[in-house]
C-alpha positions in Angstrom: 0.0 0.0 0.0 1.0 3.6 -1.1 0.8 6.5 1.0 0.3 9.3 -0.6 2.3 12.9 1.4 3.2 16.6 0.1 7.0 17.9 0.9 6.4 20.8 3.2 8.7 22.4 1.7 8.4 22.0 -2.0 4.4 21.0 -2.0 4.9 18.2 -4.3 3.1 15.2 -3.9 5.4 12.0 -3.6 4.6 8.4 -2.9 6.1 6.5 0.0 5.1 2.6 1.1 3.4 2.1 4.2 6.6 0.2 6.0 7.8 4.3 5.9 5.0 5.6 8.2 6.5 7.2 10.8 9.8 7.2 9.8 12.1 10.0 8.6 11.7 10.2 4.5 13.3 13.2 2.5 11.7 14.5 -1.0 13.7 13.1 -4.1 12.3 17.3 -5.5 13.5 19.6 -2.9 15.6 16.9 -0.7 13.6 18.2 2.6 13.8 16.0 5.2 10.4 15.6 6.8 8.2 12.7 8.6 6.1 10.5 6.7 2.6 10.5 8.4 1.1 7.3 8.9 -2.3 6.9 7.4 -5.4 8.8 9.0 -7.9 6.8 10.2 -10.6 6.3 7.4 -8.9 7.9 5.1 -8.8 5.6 1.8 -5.8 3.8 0.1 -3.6 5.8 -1.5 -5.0 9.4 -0.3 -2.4 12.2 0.2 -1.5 13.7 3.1 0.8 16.8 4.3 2.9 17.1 7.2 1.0 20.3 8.5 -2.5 18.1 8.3 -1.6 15.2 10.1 -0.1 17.5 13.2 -3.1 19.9 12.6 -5.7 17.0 12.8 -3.2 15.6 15.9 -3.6 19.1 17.4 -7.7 19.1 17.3 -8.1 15.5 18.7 -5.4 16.2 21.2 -6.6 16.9 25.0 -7.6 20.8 25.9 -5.1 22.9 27.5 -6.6 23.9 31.1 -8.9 26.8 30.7 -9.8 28.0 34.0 -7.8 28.2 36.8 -7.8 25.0 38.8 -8.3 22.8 35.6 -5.7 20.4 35.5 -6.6 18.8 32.4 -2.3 17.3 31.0 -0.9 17.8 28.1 1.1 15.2 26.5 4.5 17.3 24.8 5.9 15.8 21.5 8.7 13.3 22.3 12.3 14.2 22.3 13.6 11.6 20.2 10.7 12.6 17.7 11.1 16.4 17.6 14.9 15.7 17.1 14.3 13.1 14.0 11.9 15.2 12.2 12.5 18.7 13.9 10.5 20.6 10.6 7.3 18.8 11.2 7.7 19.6 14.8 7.7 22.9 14.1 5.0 22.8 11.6 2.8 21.4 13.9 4.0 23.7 17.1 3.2 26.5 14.6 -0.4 24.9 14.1 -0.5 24.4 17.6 -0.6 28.3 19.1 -3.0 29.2 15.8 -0.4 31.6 14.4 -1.0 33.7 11.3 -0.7 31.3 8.2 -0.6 32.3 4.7 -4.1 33.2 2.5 -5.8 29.9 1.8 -6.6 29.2 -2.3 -10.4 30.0 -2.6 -12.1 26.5 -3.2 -16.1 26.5 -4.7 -18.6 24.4 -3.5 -17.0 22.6 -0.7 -14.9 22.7 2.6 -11.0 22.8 1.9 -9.6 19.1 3.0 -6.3 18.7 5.1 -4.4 18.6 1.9 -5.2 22.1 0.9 -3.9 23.8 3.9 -0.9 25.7 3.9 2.0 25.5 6.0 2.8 28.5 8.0 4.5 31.8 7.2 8.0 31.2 6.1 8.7 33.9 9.0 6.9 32.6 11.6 8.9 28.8 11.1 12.4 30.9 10.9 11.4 32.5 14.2 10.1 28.7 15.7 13.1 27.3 14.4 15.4 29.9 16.2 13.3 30.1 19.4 12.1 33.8 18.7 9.3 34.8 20.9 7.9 37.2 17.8 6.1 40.4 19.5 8.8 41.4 21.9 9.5 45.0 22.0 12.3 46.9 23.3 11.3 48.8 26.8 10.4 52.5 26.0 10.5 53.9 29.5 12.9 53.8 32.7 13.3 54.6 35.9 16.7 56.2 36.1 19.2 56.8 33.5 21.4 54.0 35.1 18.6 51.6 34.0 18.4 53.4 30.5 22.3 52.7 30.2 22.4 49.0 31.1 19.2 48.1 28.5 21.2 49.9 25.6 24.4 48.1 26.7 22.6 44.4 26.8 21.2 45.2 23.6 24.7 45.8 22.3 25.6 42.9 23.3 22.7 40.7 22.4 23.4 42.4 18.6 26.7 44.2 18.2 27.9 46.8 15.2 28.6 45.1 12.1 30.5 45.9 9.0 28.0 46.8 5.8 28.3 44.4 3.1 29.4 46.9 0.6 32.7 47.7 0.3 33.9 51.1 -1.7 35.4 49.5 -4.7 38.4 52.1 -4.2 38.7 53.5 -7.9 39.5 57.4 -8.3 38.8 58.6 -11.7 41.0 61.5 -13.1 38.2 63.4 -12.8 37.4 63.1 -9.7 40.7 64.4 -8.2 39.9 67.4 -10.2 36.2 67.8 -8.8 37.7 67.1 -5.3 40.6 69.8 -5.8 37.9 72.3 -6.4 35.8 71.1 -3.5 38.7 71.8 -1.0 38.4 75.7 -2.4 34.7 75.7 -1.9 35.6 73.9 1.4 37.3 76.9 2.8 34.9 79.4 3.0 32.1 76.9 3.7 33.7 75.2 6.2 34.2 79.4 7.6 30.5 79.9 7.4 29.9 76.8 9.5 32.2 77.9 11.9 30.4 81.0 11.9 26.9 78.8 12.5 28.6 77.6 15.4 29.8 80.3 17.0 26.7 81.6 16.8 24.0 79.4 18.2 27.0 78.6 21.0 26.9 82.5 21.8 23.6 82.7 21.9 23.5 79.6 24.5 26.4 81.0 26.1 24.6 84.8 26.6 21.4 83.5 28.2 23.2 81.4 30.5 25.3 84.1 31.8 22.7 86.1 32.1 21.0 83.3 34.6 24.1 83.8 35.8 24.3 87.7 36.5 20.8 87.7 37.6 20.8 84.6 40.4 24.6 85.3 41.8 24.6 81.2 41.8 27.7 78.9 41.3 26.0 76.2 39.4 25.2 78.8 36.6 28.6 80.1 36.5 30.3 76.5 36.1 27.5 76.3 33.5 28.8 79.3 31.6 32.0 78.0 31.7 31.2 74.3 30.3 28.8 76.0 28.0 32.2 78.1 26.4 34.5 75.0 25.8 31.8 73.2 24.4 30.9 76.1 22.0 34.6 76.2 21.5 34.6 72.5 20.5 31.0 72.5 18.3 31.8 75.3 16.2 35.6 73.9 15.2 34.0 70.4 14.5 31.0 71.9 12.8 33.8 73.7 10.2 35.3 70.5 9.7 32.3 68.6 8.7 30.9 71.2 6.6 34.0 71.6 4.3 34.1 67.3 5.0 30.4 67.4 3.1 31.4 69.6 0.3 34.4 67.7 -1.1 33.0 64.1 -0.7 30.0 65.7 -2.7 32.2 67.6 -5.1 33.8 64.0 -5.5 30.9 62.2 -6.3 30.7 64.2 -9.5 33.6 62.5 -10.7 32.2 59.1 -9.2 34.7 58.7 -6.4 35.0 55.5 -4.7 38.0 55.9 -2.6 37.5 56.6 0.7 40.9 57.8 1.9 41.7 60.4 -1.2 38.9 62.7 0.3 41.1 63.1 3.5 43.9 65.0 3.0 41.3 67.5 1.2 39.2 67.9 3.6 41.8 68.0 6.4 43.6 70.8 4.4 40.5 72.9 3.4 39.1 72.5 7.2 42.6 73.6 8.9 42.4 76.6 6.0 39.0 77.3 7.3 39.7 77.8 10.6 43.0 80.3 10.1 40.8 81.8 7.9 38.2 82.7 10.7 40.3 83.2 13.3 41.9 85.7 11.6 38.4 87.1 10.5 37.1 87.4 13.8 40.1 89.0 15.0 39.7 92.2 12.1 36.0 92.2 13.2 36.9 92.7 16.7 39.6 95.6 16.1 37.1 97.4 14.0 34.6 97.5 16.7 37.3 98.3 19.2 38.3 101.4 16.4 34.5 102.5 16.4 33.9 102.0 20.0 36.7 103.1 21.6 36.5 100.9 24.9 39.4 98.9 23.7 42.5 100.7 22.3 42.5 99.0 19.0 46.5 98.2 19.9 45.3 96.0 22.2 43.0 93.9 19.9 46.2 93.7 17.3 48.5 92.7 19.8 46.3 89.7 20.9 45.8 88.4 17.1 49.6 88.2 17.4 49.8 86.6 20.2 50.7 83.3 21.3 47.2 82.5 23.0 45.8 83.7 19.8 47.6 81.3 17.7 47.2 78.6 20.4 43.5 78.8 19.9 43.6 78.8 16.4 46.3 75.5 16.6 44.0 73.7 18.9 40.8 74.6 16.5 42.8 73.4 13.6 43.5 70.1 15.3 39.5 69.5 16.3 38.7 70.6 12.2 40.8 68.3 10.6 39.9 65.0 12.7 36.3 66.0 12.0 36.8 66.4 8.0 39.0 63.5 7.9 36.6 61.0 10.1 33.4 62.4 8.3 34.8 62.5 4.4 36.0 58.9 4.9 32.4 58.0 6.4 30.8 59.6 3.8 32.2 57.6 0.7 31.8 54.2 2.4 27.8 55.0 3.4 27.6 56.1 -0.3 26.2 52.9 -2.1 27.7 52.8 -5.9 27.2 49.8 -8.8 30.3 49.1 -10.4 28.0 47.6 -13.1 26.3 50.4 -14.3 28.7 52.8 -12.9 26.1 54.5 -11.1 25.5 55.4 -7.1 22.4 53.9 -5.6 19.5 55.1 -4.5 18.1 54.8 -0.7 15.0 54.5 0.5 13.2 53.8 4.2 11.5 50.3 4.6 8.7 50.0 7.6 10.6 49.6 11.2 10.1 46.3 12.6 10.5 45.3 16.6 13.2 44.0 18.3 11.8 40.5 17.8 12.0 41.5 14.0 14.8 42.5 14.1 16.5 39.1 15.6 14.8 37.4 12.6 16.3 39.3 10.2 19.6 39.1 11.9 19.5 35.3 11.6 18.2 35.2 8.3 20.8 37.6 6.9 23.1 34.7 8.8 21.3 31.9 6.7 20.9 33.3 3.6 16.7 33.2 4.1 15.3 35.8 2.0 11.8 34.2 2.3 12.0 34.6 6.0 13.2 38.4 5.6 10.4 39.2 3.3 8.0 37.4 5.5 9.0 39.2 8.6 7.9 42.8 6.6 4.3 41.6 6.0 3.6 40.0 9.4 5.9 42.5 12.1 5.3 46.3 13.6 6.9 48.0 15.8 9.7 50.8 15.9 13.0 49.0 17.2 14.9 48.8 14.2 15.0 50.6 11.1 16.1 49.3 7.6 17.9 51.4 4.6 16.9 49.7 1.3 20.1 50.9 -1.4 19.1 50.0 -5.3 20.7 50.9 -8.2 18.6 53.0 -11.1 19.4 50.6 -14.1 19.9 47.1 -12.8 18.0 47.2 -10.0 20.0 45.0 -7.8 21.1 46.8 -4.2 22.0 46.5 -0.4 19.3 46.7 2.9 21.1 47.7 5.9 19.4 47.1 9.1 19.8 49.1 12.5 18.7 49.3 15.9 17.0 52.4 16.5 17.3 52.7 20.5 14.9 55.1 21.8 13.8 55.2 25.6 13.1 57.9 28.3 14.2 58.3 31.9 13.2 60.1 34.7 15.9 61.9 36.6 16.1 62.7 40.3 14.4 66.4 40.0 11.3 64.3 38.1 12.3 66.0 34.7 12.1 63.2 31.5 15.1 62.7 29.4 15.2 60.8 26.2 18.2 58.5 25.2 18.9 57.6 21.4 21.4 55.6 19.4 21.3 54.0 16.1 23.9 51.2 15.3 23.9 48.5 12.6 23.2 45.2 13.0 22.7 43.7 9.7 23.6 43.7 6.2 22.9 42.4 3.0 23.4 42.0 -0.7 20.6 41.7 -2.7 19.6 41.0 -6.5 17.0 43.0 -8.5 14.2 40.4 -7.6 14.8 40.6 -3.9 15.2 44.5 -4.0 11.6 44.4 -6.2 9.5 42.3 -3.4 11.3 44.7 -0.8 9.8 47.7 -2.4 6.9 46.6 -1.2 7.1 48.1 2.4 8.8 51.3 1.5 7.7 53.7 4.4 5.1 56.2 3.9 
């Protein structure tokens, strides 16, 4: 006699003789290994049967779970030796088991669909069963203390550290694109001035209402305030002027399709250390001006102190913050910038739906395991806003990168009761993809 099964994998039908019931059987299609059924009872000769059925049908005449409290009704639990011979039936029927989302039945007419036309969970939901992902978790959004805030962003870089992005700049500098470059570090120096300016600026501004707290209360806190308020304007407005003349080289470079992420350096580190002389000496010619048309300070005075050695010890140390912001942000830059060799062309980006944290462990293991099916599947089925995902795609053929990050996001409340939000983004995941897997991905581009 002839039992009649379907692969839960492949969904082919294949024969098997009845001394195979029970046993472990693998599809001469697919080469799944699954475990043949034994026959139903009343079921005819030669009727086909899935894996998914039989534990379905197993699941229904199967003793209740206790529903009430008190009701000690058992449950008998799969064997071990069992679960470890056929471990994707198991599952199948686990999945079956805790009614979990399964994929649209085909629409049948005029009668019930049998076990045979069932299908077999989302591809998702088995990656996540066969992992031991609890799907739905979430990270916590709220704290106690910043302390606690701390330790759940540490564990969670721990549970999924930074990894490298699967692209790699290919490292090619076109001819033209040292000459676009060269002309970006010219453009860099009075933009990265103007950002400097920015800086100086909105740090003043910060700087002037907190000594005015200051004058006005005669306290100590707001006078150490002041002071940490003035380095770190000192700081932001240096770094700002390095990433601002960083950002118009790298984009100057991309003109003449750039690849190489160290040739940008030396650039920007030059045009940035330019910048800042630049302003220094600027400011200093604005301030004996208004010393000339004020007359409070002897304009002498305001000379002397452009040459003078704290004067240039300023403008050394702002030189040294502006180049190791240029250099660290020109060389980021090129390698986020996604390019095809191909079709000589750079990529274009978009935002996929965020996913939870439990998503995001899927997606994690299936970028491990090469699961596409399991990636897709975890888009349609998961929401939450634990992770975020960069989908990179070429104009002409199509084929791209998804990058996937944990976006950390939680509040605190400190001792004074005031709320504090903590945020960091780091990448956890990353992927190649060809144009048909960058086509069904384009599918949950965010709103």
């Amino acid at each position: 006699m002839t039992i009649r099964v379907t692969c839960p994998s492949c969904k082919k039908k294949i024969g098997a003789p009845e001394s195979m019931a029970g046993k472990q059987g693998k599809c001469p299609h697919c080469g799944a290994k699954f475990l043949i059924p034994a026959q139903a009872r009343g079921a005819p000769a030669g009727s086909s049967l899935d894996g998914s059925a039989v534990a379905r049908r197993q699941a229904e005449t199967s003793p209740r779970r206790p529903t009430s409290v008190g009701e000690s009704t058992a449950v008998p639990s799969p064997a071990p030796q069992a679960a470890a011979e056929a471990p994707f039936s198991y599952i199948v029927g686990a999945a079956s088991d805790l009614a979990l989302p399964c994929a649209p039945q085909p629409a049948t007419q005029g009668r019930t669909p049998d076990l045979d036309s069932r299908v077999a969970p989302q591809p998702a939901i088995q990656f996540a069963l066969l992992h031991r992902i609890h799907l739905g978790e979430h990270a916590p959004a709220k704290f106690e203390s910043q302390e606690d805030a701390e330790k759940a962003m540490t564990q969670l870089k721990s549970e999924m550290p930074l990894r490298p992005s699967a692209y790699v700049p290919s490292g090619e500098t076109p001819a033209p694109a040292l000459l676009w470059m060269l002309g970006g570090a010219l453009l860099g120096i009075p933009a990265g001035t103007v950002g400097a300016c920015v800086g100086l600026l909105i740090g003043g501004l910060v700087c002037a209402l907190v000594g005015g707290l200051a004058a006005a209360t005669s306290l100590c806190i707001f006078w150490c305030l002041l002071v940490v308020c003035a380095v770190l304007t000192f700081g932001a407005q240096w770094t700002l002027a390095g990433i601002v003349s960083a950002w118009t080289i790298v984009s100057m470079g991309k003109l003449g399709k750039n690849r190489n992420p160290f040739i940008p350096i030396p650039f920007s580190i030059v045009s940035a250390a330019v910048a800042v002389v630049v302003f220094m000496h600027l400011l200093g010619h604005i301030g004996s001006r208004i010393a000339a048309a004020g007359k409070e300070v002897p304009q002498s005075v305001s000379e002397a102190f452009t040459n003078s050695g704290l004067f240039w010890t300023l403008t050394g140390i702002g030189v040294v913050i502006a180049a190791i912001a240029a250099g660290a942000f020109a060389n980021h830059l090129v390698c986020e910038a996604r390019f095809c060799e191909t079709c000589n062309l750079y990529m274009r980006s978009v935002k996929l739906k965020p996913v939870s944290l439990s998503g995001l462990r899927v997606l994690i293991k299936a970028f491990d395991a090469g699961n596409m099916e399991a990636v897709v599947g975890m888009y349609e089925i998961d929401q939450g806003s634990d992770g975020s995902s960069d989908l990179f795609s070429c104009p002409r053929c199509r084929s791209g990168y998804l990058d996937v990050s944990v976006a950390f996001q939680s509040q605190y409340t400190d001792k004074e009761g005031q709320t504090h939000t903590l945020g960091f983004q780091w990448r956890v995941g990353s992927r190649k993809l060809t144009a048909e897997e960058v086509r069904r991905l384009r599918a949950f581009v965010q709103a």
